[in-house]
Backbone as XML, in Angstrom:
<?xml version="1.0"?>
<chain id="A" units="angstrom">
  <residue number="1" name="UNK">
    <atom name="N" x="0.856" y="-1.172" z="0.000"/>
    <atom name="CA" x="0.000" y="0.000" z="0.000"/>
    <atom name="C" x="0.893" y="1.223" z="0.000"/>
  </residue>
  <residue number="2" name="UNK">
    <atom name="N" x="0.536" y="2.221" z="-1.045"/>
    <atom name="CA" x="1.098" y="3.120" z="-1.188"/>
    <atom name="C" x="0.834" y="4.695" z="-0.192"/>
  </residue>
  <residue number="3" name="UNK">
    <atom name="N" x="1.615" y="5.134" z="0.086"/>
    <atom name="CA" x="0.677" y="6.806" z="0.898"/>
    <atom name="C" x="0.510" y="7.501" z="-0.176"/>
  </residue>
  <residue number="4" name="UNK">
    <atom name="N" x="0.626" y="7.172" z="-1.671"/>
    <atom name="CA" x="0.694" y="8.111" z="-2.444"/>
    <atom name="C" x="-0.438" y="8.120" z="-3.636"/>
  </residue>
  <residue number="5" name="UNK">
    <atom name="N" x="-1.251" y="6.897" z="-3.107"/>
    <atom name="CA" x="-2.535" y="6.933" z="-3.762"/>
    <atom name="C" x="-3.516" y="8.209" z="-3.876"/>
  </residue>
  <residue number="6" name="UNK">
    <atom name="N" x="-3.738" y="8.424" z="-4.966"/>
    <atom name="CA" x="-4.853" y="9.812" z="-5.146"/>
    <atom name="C" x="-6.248" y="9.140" z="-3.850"/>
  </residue>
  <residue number="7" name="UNK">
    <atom name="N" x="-6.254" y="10.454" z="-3.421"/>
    <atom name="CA" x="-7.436" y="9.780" z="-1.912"/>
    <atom name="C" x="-8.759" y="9.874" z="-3.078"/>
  </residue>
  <residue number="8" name="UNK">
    <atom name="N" x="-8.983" y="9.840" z="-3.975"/>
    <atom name="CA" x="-10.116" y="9.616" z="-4.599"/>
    <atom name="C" x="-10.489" y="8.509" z="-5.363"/>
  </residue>
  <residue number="9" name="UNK">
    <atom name="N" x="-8.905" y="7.729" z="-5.343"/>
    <atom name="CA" x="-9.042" y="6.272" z="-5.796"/>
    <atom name="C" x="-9.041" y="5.510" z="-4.632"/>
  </residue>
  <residue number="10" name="UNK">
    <atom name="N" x="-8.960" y="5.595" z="-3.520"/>
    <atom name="CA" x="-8.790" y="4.737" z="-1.703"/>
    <atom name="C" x="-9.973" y="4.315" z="-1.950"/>
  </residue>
  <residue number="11" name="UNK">
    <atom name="N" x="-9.714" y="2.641" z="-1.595"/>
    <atom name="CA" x="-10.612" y="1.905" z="-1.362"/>
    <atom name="C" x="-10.124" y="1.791" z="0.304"/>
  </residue>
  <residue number="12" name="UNK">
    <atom name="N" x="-11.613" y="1.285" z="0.854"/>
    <atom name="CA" x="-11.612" y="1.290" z="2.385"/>
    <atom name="C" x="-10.712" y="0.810" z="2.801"/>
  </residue>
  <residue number="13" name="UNK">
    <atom name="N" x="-10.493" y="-0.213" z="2.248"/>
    <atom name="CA" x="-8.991" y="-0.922" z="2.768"/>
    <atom name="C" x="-7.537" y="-0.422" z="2.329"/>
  </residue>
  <residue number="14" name="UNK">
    <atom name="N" x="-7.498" y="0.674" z="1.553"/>
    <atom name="CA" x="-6.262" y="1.358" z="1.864"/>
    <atom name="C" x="-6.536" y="2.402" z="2.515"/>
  </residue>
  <residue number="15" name="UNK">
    <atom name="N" x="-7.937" y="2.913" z="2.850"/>
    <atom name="CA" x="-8.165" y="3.638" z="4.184"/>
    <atom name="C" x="-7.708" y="3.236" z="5.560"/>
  </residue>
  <residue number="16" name="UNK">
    <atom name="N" x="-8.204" y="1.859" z="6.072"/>
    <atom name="CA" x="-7.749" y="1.425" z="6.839"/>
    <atom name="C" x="-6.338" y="1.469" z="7.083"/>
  </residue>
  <residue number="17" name="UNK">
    <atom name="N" x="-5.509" y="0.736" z="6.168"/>
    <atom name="CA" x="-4.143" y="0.589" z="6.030"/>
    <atom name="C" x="-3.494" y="1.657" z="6.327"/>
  </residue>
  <residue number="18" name="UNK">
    <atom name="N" x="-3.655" y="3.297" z="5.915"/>
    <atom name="CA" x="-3.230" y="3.837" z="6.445"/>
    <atom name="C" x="-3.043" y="4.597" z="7.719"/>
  </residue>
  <residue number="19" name="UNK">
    <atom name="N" x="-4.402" y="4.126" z="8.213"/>
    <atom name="CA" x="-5.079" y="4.374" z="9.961"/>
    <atom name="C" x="-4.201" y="3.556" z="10.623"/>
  </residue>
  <residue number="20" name="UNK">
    <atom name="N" x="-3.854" y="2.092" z="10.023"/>
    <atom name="CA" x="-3.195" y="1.417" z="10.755"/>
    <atom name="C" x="-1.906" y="1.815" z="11.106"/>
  </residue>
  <residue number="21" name="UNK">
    <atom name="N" x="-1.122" y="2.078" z="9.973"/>
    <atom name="CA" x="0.379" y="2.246" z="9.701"/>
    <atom name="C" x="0.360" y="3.569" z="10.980"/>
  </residue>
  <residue number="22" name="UNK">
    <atom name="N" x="-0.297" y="4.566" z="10.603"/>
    <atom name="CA" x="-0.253" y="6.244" z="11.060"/>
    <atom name="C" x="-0.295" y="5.491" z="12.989"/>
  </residue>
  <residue number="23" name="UNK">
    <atom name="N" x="-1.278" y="4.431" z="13.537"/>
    <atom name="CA" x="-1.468" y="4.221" z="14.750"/>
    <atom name="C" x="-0.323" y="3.530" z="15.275"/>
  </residue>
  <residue number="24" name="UNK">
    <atom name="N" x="0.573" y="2.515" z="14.369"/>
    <atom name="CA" x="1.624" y="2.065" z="14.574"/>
    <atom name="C" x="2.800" y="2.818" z="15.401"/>
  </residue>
  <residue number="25" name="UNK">
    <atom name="N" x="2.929" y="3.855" z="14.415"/>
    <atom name="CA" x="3.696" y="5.121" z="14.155"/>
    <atom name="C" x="3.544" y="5.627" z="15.706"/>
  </residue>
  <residue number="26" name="UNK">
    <atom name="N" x="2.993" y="6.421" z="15.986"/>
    <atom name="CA" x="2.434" y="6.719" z="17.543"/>
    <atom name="C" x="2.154" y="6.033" z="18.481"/>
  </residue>
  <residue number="27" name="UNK">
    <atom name="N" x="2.220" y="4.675" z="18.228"/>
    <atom name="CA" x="2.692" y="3.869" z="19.347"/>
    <atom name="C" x="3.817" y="3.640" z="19.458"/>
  </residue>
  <residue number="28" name="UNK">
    <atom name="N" x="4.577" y="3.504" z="18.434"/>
    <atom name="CA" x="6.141" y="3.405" z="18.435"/>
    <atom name="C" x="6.771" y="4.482" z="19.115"/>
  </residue>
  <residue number="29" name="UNK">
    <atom name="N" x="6.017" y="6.164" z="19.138"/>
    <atom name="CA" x="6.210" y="7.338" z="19.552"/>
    <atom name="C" x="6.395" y="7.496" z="21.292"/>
  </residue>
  <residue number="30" name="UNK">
    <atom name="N" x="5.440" y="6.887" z="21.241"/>
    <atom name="CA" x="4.805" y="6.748" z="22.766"/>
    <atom name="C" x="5.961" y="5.525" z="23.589"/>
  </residue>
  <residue number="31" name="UNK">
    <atom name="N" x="6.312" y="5.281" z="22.911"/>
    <atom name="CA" x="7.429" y="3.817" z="23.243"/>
    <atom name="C" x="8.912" y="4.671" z="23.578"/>
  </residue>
  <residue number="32" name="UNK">
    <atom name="N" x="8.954" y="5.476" z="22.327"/>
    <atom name="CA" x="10.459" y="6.170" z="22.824"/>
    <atom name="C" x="10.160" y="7.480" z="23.495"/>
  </residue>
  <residue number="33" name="UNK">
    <atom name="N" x="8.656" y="8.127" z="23.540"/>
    <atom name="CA" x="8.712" y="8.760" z="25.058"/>
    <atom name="C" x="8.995" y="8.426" z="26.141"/>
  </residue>
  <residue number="34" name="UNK">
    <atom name="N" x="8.930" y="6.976" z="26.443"/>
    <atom name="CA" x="8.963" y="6.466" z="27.971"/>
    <atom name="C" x="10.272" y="6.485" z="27.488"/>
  </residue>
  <residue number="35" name="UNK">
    <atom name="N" x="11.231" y="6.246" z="26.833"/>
    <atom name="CA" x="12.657" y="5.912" z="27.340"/>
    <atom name="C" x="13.404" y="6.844" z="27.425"/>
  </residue>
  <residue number="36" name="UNK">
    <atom name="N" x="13.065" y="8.136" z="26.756"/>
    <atom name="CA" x="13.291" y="9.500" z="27.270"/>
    <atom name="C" x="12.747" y="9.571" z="28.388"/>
  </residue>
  <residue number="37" name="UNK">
    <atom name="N" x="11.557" y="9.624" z="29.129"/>
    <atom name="CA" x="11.206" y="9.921" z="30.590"/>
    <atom name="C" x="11.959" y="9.176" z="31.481"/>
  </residue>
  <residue number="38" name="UNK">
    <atom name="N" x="12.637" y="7.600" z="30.943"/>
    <atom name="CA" x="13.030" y="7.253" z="31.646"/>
    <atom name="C" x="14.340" y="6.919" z="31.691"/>
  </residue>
  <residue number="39" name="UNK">
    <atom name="N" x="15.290" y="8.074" z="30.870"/>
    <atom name="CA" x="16.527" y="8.189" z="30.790"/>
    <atom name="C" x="17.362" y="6.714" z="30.037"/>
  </residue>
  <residue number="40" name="UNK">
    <atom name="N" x="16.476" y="6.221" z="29.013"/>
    <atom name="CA" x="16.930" y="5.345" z="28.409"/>
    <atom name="C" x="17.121" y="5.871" z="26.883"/>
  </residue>
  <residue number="41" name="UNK">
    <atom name="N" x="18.389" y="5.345" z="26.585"/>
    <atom name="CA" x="19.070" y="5.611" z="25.273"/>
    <atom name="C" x="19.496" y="7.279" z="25.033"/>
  </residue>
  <residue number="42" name="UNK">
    <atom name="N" x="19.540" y="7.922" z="24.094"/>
    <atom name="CA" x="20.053" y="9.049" z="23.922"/>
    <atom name="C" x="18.808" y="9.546" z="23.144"/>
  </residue>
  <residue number="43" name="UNK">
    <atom name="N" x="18.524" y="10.887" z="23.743"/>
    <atom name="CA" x="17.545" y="11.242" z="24.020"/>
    <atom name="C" x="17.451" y="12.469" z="22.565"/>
  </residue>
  <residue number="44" name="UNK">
    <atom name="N" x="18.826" y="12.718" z="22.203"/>
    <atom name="CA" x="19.019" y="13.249" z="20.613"/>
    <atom name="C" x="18.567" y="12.361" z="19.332"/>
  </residue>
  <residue number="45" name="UNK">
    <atom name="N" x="19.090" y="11.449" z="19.854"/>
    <atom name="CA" x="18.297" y="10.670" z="18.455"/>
    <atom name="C" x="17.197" y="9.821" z="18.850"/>
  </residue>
  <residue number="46" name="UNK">
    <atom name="N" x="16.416" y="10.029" z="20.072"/>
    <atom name="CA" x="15.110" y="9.583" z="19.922"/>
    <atom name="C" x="14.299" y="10.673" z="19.416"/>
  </residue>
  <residue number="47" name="UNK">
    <atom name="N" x="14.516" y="11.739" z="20.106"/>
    <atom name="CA" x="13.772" y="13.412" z="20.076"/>
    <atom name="C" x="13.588" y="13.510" z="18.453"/>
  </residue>
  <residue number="48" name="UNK">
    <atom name="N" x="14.934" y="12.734" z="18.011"/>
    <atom name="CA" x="14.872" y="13.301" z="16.077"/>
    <atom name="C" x="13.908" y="11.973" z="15.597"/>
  </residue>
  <residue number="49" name="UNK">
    <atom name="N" x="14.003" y="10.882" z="15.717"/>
    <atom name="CA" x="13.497" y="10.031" z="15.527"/>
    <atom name="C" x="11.771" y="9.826" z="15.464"/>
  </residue>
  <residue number="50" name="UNK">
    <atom name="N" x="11.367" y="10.595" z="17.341"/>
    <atom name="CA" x="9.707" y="10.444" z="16.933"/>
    <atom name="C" x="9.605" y="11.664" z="16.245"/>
  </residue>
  <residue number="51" name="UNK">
    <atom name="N" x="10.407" y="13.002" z="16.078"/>
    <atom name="CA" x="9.994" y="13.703" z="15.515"/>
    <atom name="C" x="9.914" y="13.383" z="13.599"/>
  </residue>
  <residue number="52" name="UNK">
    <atom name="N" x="10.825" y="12.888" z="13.317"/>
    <atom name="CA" x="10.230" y="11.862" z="11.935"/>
    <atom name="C" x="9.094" y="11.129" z="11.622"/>
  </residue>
  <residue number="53" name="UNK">
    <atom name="N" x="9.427" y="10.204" z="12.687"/>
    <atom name="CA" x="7.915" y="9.209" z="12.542"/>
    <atom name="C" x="6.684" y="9.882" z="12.861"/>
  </residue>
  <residue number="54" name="UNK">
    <atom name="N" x="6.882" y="11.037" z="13.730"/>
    <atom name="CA" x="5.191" y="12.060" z="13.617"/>
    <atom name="C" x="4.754" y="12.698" z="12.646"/>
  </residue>
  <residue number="55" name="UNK">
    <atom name="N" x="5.982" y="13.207" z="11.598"/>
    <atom name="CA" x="5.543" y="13.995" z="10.690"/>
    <atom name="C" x="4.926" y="12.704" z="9.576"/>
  </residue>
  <residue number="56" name="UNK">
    <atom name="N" x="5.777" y="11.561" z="9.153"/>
    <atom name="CA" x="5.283" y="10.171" z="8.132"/>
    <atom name="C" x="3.252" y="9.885" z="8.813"/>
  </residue>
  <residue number="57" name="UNK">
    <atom name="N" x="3.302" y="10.031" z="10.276"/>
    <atom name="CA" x="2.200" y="9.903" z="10.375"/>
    <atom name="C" x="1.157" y="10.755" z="9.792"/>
  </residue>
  <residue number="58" name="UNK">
    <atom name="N" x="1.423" y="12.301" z="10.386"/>
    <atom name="CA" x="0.892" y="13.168" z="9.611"/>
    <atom name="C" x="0.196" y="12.884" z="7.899"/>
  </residue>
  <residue number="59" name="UNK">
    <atom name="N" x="1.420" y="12.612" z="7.612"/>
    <atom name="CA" x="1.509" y="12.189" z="5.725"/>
    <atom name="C" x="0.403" y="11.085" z="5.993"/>
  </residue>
  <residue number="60" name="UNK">
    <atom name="N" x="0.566" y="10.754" z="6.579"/>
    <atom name="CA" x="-0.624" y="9.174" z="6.191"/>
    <atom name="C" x="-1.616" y="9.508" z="6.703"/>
  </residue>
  <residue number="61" name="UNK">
    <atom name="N" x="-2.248" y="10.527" z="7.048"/>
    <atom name="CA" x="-3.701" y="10.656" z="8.038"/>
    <atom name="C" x="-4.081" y="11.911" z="6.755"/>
  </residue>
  <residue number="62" name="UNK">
    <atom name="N" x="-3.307" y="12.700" z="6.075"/>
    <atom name="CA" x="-3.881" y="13.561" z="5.004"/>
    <atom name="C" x="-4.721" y="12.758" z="3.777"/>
  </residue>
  <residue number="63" name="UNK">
    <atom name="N" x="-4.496" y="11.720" z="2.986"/>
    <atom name="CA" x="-5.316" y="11.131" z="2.354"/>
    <atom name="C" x="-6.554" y="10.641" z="2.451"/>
  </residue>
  <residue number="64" name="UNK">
    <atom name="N" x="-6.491" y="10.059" z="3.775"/>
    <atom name="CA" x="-7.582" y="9.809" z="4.818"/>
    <atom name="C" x="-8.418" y="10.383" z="4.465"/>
  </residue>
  <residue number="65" name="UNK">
    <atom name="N" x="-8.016" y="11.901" z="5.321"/>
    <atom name="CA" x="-8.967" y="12.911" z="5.864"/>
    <atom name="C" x="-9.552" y="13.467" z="4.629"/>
  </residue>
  <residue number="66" name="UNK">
    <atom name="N" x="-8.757" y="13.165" z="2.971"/>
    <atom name="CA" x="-9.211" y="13.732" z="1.744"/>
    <atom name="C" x="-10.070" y="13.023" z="1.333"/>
  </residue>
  <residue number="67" name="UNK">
    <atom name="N" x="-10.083" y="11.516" z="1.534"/>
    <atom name="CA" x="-10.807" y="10.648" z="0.827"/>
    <atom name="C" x="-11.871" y="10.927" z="1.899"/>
  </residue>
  <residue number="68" name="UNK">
    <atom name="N" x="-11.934" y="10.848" z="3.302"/>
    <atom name="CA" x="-13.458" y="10.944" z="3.877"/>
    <atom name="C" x="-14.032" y="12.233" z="3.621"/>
  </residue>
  <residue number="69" name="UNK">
    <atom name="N" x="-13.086" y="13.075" z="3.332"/>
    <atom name="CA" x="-14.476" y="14.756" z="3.121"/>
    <atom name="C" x="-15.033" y="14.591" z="1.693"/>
  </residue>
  <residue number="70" name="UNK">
    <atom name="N" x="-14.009" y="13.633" z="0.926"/>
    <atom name="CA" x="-15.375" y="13.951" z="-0.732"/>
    <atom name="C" x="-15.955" y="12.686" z="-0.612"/>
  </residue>
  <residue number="71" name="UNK">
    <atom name="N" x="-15.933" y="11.613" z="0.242"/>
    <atom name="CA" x="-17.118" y="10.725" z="0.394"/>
    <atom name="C" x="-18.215" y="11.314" z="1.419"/>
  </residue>
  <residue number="72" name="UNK">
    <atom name="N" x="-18.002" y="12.020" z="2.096"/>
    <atom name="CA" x="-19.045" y="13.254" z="2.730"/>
    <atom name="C" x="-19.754" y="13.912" z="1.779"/>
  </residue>
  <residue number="73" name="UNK">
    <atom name="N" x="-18.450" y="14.654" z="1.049"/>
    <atom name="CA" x="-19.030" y="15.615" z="0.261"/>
    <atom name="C" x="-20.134" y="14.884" z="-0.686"/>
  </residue>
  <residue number="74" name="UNK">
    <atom name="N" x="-19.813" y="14.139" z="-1.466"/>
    <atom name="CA" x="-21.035" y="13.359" z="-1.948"/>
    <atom name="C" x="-22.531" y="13.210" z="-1.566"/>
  </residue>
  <residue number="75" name="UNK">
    <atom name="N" x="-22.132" y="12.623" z="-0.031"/>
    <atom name="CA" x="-23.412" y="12.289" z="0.330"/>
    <atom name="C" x="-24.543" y="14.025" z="0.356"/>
  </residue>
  <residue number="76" name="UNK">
    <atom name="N" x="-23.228" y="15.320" z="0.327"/>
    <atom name="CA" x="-24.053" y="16.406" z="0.511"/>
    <atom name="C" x="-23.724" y="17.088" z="2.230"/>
  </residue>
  <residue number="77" name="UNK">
    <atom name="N" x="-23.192" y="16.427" z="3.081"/>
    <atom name="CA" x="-22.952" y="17.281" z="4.106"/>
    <atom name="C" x="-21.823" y="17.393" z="4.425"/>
  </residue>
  <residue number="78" name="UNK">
    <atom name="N" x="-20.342" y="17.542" z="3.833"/>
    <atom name="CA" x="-19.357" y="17.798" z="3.812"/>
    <atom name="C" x="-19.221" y="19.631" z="3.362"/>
  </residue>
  <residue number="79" name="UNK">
    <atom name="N" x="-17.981" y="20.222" z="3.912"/>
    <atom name="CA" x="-17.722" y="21.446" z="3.581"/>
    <atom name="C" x="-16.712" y="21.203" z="3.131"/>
  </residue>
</chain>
């Protein structure tokens, strides 16, 4: 599955897929917060690290959010 699918060709299941990947992502985040809180590993290249993997999440939650507002928009109550 690509992140680079036009969100107007996403079928649900590369909707999903990317909900998944993006939730992965922020759990993995949440993983090297605790080892920064808890003075594990070096805290420079975790700090750079979730700050990468937050922005890839980002990227993967924009198609999403494109493909659900013109399947809204369709139905007529999307802005």
């Amino acid at each position: 599955m690509s992140r680079f699918v036009p969100q107007r060709d996403m079928s649900a299941d590369e909707i999903m897929g990317c909900i998944s990947q993006a939730e992965a992502i922020m759990i993995l985040c949440a993983n090297a917060s605790d080892s920064v809180f808890n003075d594990i590993g070096d805290k420079d290249i975790l700090a750079c690290a979730m700050n990468n993997a937050l922005k890839l999440a980002i990227d993967l939650m924009d198609p999403v959010r494109d493909a659900l507002a013109s399947h809204e928009g369709l139905k007529g109550g999307a802005e």
